[in-house]
C-alpha positions as CSV (number, residue, x, y, z in Angstrom):
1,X,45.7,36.1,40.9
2,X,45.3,34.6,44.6
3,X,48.9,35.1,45.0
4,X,49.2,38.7,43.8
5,X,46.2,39.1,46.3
6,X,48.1,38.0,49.3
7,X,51.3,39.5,48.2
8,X,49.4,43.2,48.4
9,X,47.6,42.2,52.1
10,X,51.2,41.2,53.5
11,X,52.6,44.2,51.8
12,X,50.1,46.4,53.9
13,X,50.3,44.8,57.0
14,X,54.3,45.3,56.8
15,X,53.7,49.1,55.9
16,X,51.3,49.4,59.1
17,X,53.7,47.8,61.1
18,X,56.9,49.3,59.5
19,X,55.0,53.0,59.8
20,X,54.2,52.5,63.6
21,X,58.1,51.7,63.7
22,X,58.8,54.4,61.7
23,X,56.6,57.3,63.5
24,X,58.5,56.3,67.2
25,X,61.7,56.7,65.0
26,X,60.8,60.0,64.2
27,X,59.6,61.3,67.5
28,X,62.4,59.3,69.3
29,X,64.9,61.4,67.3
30,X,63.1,64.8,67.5
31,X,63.0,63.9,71.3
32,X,66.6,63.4,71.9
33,X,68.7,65.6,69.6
34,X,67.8,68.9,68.1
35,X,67.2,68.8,64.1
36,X,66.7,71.6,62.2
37,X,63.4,72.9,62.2
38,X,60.6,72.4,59.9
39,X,56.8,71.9,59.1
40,X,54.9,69.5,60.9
41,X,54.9,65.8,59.8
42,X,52.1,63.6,58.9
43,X,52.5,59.2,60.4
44,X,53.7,57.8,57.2
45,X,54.1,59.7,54.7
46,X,55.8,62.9,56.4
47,X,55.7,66.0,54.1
48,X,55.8,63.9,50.8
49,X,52.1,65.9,50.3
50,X,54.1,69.2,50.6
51,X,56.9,68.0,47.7
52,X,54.3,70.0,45.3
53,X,54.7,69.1,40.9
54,X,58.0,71.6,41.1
55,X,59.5,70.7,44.7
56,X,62.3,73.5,44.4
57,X,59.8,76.5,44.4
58,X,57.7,73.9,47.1
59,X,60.8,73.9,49.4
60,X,62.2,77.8,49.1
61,X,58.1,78.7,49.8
62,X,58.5,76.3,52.8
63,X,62.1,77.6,53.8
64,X,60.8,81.3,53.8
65,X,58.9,79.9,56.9
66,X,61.0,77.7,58.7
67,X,64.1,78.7,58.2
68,X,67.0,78.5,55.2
69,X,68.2,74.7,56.7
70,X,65.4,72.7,57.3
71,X,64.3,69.4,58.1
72,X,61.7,67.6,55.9
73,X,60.8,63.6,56.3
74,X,59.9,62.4,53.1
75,X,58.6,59.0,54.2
76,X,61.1,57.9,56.3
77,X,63.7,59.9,54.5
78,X,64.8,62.2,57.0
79,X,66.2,65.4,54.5
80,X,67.7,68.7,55.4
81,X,67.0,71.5,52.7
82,X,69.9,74.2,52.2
83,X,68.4,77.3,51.4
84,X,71.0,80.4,51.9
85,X,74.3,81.1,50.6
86,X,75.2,81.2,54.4
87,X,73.9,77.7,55.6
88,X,75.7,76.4,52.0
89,X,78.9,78.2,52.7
90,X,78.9,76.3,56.0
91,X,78.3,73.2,55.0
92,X,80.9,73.2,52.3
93,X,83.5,75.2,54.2
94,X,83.4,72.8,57.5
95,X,81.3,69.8,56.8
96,X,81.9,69.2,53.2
97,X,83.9,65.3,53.7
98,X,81.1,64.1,56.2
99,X,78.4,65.1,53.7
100,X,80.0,64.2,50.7
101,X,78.1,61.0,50.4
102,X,75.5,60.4,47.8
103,X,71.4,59.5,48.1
104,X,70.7,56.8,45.8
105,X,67.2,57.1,44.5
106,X,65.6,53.7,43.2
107,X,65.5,55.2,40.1
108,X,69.7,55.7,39.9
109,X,69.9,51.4,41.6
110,X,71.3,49.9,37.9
111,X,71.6,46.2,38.1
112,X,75.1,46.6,38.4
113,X,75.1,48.6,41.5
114,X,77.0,52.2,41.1
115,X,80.6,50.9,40.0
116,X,81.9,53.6,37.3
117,X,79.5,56.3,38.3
118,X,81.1,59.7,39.4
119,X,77.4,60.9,40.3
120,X,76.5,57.8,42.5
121,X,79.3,56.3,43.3
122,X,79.7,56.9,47.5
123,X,83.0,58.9,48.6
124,X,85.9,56.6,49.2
125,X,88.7,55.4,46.6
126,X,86.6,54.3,43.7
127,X,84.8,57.6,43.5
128,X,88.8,59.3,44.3
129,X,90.0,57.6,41.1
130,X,87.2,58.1,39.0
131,X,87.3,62.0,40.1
132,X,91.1,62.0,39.5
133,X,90.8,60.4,35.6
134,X,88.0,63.0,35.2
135,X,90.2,65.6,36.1
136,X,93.6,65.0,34.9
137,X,91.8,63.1,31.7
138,X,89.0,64.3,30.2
139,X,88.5,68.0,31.5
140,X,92.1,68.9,32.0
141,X,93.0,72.3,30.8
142,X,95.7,70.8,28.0
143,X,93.1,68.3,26.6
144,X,90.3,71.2,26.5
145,X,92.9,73.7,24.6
146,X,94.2,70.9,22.1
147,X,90.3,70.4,21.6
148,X,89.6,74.3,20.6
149,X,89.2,73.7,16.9
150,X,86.9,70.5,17.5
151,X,84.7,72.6,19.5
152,X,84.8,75.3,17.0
153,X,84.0,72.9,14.1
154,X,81.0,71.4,15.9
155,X,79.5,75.0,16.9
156,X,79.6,76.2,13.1
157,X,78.1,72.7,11.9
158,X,75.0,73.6,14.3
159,X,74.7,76.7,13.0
160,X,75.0,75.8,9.5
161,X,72.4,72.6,10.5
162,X,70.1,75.9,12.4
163,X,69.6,77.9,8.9
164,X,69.2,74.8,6.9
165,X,66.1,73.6,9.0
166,X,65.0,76.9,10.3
167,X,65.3,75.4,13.4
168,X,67.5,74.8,17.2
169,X,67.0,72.9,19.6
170,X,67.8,69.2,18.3
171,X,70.8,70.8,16.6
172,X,72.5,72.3,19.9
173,X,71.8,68.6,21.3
174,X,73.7,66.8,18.3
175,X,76.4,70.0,19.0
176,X,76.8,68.5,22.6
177,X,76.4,65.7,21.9
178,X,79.8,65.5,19.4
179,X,81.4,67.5,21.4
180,X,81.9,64.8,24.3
181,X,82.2,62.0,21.1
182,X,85.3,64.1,20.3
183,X,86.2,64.2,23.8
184,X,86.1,60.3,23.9
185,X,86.1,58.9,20.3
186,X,87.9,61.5,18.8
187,X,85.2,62.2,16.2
188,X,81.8,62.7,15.5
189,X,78.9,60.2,16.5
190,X,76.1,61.7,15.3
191,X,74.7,63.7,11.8
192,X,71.0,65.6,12.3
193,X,69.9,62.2,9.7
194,X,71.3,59.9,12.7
195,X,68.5,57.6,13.7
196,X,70.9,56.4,16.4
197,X,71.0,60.2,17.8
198,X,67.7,60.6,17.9
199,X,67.1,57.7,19.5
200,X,69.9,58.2,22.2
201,X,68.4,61.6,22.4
202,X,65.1,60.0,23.5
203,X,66.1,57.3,25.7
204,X,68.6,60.0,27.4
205,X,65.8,62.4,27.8
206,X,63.8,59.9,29.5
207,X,66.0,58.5,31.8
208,X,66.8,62.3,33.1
209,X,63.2,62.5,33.5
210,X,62.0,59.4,35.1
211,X,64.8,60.0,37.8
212,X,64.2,63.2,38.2
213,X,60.8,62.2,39.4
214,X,59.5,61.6,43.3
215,X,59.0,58.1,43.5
216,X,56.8,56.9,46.7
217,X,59.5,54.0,46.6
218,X,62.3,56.1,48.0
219,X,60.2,57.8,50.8
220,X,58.3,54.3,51.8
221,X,61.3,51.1,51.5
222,X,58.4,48.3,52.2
223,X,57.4,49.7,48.8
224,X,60.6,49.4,46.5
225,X,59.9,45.8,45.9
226,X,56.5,46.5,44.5
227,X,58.2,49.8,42.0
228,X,54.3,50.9,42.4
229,X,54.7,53.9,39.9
230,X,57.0,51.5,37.8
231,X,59.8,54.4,37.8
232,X,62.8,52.6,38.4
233,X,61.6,49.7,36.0
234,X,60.9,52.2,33.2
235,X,63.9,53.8,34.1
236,X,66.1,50.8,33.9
237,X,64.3,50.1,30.6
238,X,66.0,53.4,28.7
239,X,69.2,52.8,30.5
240,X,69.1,49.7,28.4
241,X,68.2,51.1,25.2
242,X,71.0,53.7,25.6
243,X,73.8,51.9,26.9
244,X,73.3,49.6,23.4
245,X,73.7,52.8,21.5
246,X,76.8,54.0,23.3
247,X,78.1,50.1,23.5
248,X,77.9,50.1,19.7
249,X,79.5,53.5,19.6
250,X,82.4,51.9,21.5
251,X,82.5,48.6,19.8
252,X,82.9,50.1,16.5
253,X,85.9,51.6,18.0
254,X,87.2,48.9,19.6
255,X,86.7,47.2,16.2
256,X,88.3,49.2,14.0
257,X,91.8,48.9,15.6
258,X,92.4,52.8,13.7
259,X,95.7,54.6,14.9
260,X,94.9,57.6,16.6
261,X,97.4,60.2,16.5
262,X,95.9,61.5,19.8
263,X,95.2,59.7,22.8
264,X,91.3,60.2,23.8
265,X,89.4,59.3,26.7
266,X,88.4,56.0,25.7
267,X,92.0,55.1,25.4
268,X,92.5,56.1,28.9
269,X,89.4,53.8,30.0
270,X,91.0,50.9,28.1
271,X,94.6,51.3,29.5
272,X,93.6,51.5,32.6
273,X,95.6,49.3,35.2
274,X,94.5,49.8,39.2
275,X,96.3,48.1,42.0
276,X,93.7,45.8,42.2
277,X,93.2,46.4,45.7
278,X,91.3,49.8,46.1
279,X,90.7,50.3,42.5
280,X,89.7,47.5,39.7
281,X,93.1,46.0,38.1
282,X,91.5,46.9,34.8
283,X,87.8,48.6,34.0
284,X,85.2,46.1,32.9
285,X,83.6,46.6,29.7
286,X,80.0,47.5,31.9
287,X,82.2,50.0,33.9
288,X,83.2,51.9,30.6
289,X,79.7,51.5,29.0
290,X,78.6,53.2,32.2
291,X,81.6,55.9,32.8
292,X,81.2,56.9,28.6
293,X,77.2,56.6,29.2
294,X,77.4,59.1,32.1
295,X,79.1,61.5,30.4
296,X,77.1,62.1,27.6
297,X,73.5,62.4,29.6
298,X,75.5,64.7,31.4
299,X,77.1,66.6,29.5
300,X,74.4,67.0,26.7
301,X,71.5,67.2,28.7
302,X,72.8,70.1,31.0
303,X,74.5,72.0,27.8
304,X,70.7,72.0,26.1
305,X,68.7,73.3,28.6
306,X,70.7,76.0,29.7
307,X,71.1,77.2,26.0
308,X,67.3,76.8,25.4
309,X,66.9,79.2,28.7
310,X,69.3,81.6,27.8
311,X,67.8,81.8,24.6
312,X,64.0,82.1,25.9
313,X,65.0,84.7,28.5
314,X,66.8,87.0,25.5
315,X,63.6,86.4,23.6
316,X,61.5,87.0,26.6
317,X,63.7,90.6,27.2
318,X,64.2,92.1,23.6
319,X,66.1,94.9,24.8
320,X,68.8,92.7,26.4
321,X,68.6,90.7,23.2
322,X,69.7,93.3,21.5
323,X,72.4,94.4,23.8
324,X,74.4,91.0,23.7
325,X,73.6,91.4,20.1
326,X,75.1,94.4,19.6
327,X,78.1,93.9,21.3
328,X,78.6,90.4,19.8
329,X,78.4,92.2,16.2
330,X,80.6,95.3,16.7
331,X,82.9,93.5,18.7
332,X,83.6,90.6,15.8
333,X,82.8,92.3,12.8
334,X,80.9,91.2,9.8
335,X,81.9,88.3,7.5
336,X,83.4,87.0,10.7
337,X,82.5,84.3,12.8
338,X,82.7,84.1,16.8
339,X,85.8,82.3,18.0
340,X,86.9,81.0,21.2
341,X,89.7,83.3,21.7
342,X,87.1,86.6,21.5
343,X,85.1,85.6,24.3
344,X,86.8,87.4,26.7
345,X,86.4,90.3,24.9
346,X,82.5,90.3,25.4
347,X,81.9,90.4,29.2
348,X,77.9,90.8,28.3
349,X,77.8,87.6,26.7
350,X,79.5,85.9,29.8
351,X,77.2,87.7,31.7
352,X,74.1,86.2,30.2
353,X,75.2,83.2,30.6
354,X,75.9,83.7,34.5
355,X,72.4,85.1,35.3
356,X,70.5,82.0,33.0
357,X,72.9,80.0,35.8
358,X,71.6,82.2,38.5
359,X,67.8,82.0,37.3
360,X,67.9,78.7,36.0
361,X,70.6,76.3,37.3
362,X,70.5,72.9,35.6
363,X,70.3,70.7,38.5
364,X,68.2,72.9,41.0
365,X,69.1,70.9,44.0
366,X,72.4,69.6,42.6
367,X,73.3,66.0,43.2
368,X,71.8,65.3,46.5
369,X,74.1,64.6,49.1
370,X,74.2,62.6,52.5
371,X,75.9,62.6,55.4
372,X,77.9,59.7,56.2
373,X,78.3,60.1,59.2
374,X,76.4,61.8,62.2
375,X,77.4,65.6,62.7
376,X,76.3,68.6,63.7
377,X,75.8,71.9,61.7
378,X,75.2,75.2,62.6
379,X,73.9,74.1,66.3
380,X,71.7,71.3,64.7
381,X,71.6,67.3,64.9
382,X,72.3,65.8,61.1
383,X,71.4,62.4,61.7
384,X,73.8,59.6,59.8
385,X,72.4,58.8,56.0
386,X,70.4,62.1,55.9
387,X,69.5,63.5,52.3
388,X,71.1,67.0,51.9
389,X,69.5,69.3,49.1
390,X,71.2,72.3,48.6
391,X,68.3,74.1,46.9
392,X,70.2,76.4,44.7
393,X,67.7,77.7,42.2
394,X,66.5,79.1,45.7
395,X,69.8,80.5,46.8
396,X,70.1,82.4,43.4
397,X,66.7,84.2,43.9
398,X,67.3,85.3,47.0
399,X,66.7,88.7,48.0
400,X,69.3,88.9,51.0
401,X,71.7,88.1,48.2
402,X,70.6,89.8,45.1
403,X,68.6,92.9,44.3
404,X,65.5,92.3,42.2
405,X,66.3,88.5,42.2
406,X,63.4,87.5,39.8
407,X,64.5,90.1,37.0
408,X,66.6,89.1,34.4
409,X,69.9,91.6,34.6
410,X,72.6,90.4,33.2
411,X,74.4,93.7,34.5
412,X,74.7,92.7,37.9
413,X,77.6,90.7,36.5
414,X,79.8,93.1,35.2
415,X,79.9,94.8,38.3
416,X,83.5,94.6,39.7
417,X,84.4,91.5,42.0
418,X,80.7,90.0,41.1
419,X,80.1,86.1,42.2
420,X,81.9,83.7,39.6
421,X,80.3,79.9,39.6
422,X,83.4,78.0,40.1
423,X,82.6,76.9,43.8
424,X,83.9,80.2,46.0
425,X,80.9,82.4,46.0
426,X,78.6,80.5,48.1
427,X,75.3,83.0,46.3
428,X,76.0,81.4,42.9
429,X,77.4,77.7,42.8
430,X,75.1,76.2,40.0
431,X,78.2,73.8,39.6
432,X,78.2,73.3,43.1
433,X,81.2,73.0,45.3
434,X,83.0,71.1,47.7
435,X,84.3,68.0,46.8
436,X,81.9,66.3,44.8
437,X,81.6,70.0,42.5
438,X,80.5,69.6,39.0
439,X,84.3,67.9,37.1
440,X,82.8,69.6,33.6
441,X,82.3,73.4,34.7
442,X,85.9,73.8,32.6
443,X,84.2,72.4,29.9
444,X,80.8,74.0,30.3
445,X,82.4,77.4,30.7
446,X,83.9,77.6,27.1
447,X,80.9,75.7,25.5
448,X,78.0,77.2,26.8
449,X,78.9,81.1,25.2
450,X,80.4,79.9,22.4
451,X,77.7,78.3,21.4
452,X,75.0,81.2,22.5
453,X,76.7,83.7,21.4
454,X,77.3,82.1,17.5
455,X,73.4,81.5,17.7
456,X,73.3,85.3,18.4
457,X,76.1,86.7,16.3
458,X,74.6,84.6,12.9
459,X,71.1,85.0,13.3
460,X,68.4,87.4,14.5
461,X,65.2,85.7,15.9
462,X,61.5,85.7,16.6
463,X,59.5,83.8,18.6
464,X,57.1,81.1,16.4
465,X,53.2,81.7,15.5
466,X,53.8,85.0,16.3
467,X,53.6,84.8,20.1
468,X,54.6,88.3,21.8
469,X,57.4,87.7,24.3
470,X,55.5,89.3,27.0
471,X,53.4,85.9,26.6
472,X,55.9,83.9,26.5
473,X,55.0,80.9,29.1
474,X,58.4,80.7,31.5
475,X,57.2,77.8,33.6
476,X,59.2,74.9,34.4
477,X,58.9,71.4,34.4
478,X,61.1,69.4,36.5
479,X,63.3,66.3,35.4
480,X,66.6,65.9,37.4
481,X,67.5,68.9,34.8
482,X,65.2,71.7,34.4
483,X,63.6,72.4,31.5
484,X,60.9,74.9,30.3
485,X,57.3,73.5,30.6
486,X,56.7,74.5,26.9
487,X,59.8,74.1,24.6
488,X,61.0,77.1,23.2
489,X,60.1,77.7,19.3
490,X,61.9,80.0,17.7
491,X,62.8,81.4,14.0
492,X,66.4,82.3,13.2
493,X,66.6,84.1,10.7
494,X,70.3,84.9,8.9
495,X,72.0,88.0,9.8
496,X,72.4,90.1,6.9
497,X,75.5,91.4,7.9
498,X,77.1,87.9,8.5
């Protein structure tokens, strides 16, 4: 006990010092080069006070004053916050290699440092080749059209699992969730009995959220040692439990020696020979725990909560419920079922999609980036190692960019030569863009209206315990994903003319 009790009285004395240290930083830099502005600072702590429970709607309230770039210091984090399709098109059009570097929040520091992450990894040749094998790999067009029937086989599972249980949203998790197995094991992982699912599912879901959270250890460094609010420990703690799911996932493959008519992605991670100078002579059996790890918490996380938004802003707006409805039904027929090849033929369904990206974009400040280098933007001082959030759930509700930004109108996207989210329409990049863009938006754009529109197509729905949708609770709650505050109950109930 007398030990812990002089560990926490050296521990403040270094913060008072390292604060004093840290305050002449912050003036010595405001003094001498211009930064963008912002609000005024508090010794210490900065603006961590003005971070607010949802810190995207905190940060597009605060840019509305100061300006859409805009220079917050969270501790002694100095970060600039991109709020415009302007300032964004800038800084991916002329700064995007300089600010392609990655913030590392002490919830993302694994034991094993960031080798085999394409989120953390910094930009240089390990990130290259694991952007390259991503690309040419796993979400290459070829591989994504030879996989059309495995995605149409997991869809109509979920929606055969949907009016079994009279129910959704674990079922378009397990739907994502086999989809990426396919992509890397070649079959399915999980069945909706899977205790293994459900407890990736869990330990997934809380790893989004504990890193999604602020943590006081990232904005104060003499406090990382002491993980006061315990995030990266309890972080690090579901890692754990879902990398032994996902390693026995893989050593059952590894085990079972079966010939594969197809080669899938594990295959690639396995074969794998660098030059053993720039990248590893061969991946490590960590380095593929973490590459296959990353891609399912990505790829399943991201899929579900933009399918349990669409879905609670259709039930929230009848009328454009029935509109996607109606075209999805007279366009396939009955006794049909929705496939991949029809989707082009149903330009309101795609545009549903778009405007839940526009009103709801998974990761509302994307990765955050930072500049690895000192540069200057836009007439203003970007200091070396400083955070870059590109705030783009503000960007898509902006009213210099779109008229009656709050509404849901999924008509603004049929208009001709509307914004597209594949990184050239600086209003609407819920991918991102640039370099360090989103590798699964290939992916994403066949699953996510597929799968929404053979919810739609199948079933007709109503919102549980007879809530009106005019009551419907729309709030968020923010992990590094956003979800809705309240998940989204709903009854399916079969189409009759399916």
């Amino acid at each position: 006990m007398d030990s812990e009790i002089v560990g926490i009285v050296i521990a403040l004395l270094l913060w008072v010092i390292w604060a004093m240290v840290t305050e002449r930083r912050h003036r010595r830099v405001e003094e001498l080069r211009q930064l963008p502005p912002g609000p005024k600072w508090w010794p210490v702590v900065g603006n961590i006070f003005q971070l607010g429970l949802i810190p995207h709607v905190s940060f597009a309230k605060l840019a509305n004053k100061h300006g859409p770039i805009m220079t917050l210091w969270l501790g002694s984090m100095c970060t600039v916050v991109v709020s415009s399709n302007e300032v964004a098109r800038d800084m991916f059009k002329n700064h995007d290699a300089v600010l392609a570097g990655r913030k590392i929040y002490e919830a993302m520091k694994g034991e094993y440092g960031t080798e085999g992450s394409i989120i953390t990894s910094q930009y240089g040749p390990h990130w290259r080749m694991l952007r390259r094998l991503c690309t040419t790999e796993f979400f290459v067009s070829s591989r994504l059209d030879a996989m059309r029937g495995v995605r149409s086989r997991c869809i109509d599972r979920m929606v055969q699992h949907v009016e079994d249980a009279s129910s959704c949203g674990r079922f378009v998790f397990l739907m994502a969730f086999n989809l990426i197995g396919n992509l890397i094991f070649s079959k399915d992982l999980l069945d909706p009995k899977s205790e293994r699912g459900a407890n990736f599912f869990y330990h997934a879901g809380k790893v989004m959220e504990f890193a999604g959270k602020p943590n006081v250890a990232d904005f104060l460094p003499i406090l990382r040692w002491l993980d006061p609010q315990g995030i990266r420990r309890k972080t690090q703690f579901h890692v754990d439990r879902a990398f032994e799911i996902a390693g026995g996932f893989i050593q059952e493959r590894t085990e079972s020696n079966k010939e594969l008519n197809k080669k899938d992605f594990l295959d690639v991670l396995l074969e794998f020979r660098g030059d053993g100078l720039e990248e590893p002579s061969k991946f490590s059996s960590r380095t593929i725990n973490v590459i296959v790890f990353e891609m399912f918490t990505a790829g399943t996380d991201t899929t579900t909560s933009t399918l349990e938004w669409a879905m609670a802003e259709l039930l929230h707006n009848p009328e454009k419920l029935r509109k996607v409805q109606d075209e999805l039904r007279s366009t396939i027929g009955p006794k049909k079922k929705l496939e991949e090849k029809d989707i082009e033929k149903l330009p309101y369904l795609k545009a549903v999609i778009k405007e839940t990206l526009r009103l709801h974009p998974p990761l509302p400040f994307l990765v955050p980036h930072m500049a690895m280098d000192s540069c200057n933007m836009l007439g203003y001082y970007i200091p070396k190692e400083t955070q870059i959030l590109v705030n783009v759930w503000a960007i898509g509700r902006d009213p210099k960019a779109w008229k009656d930004p709050l509404v849901l109108k999924p008509e603004r996207f049929l208009e001709k030569d509307k914004a597209d989210y594949k990184g050239h329409h600086f209003e609407f990049i819920p991918f991102g863009s640039g370099r360090r863009m989103c590798p699964a938006m290939p992916l994403a754009s066949r699953v996510l209206p597929l799968a929404l529109g053979s919810l739609l197509y199948s079933f007709d729905w109503k919102l549980a315990d007879g809530l009106k949708p005019e009551n419907m609770d729309m709030s968020e709650r923010m992990g590094i994903t956003l979800r809705k505050a309240v998940p989204l109950k709903a009854i399916p109930l079969p189409y009759k003319g399916y």
